[in-house]
N, C-alpha and C positions, 0 to 999 in steps of 0.2 A: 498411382498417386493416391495418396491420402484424401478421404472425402471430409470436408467441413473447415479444412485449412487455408482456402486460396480464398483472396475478397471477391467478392461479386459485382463491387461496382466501377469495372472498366468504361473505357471514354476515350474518344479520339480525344490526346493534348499536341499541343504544338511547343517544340524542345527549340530556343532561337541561341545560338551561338555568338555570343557579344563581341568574341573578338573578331569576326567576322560577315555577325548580319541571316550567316543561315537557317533557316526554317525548315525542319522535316514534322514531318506530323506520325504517331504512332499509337496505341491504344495503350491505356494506363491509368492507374490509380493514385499517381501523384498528386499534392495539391498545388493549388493556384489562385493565388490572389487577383492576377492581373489578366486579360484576353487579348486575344489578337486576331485583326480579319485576314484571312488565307482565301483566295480567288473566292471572295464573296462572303466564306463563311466565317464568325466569331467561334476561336476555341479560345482553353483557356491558355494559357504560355509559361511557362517553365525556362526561365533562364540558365543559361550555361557557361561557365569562362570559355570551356575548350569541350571541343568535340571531334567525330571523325573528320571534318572539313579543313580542322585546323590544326588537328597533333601532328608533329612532326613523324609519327612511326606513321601513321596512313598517307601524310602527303608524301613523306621523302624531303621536307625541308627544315632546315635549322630555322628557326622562325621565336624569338626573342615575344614572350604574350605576357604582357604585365596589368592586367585592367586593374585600374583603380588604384595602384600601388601595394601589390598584395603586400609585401616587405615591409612595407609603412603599415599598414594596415593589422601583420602582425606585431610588430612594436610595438603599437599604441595599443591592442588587446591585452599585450601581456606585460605591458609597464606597468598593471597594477599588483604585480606579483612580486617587485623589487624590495629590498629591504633595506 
């Protein structure tokens, strides 16, 4: 590997899956606004729509995940593009 290319400042964050609720914790240099307490401890948390817990190719189920109304959500971003 290339020396001086990789960041240096790793960190246990906590990844929580919205359409579901799950919490795994892993080391990373994402940011985060927001924390969360895990059996005691505050990390910071990183939100997710979909993850391994909840995509259909690891569970094996057809499973409908619309948080927030993505569809609407893209609409109204890209109404302001119309002519």
């Amino acid at each position: 590997m290339k020396k001086g290319i990789h960041p240096e400042n790793y960190r246990m964050v906590a990844f929580k899956d919205m359409s579901n609720g799950d919490v795994f914790l892993t080391r990373s240099t994402a940011e985060a606004k927001e924390t969360i307490d895990v059996d005691g401890v505050e990390y910071p948390v990183v939100k997710l729509e979909i993850s391994r817990t909840s995509h259909p190719f690891y569970t094996g189920k057809s499973k409908l995940v619309d948080t927030a109304g993505r569809i609407d959500k893209f609409k109204n971003k890209y109404a302001k593009f119309k002519k």
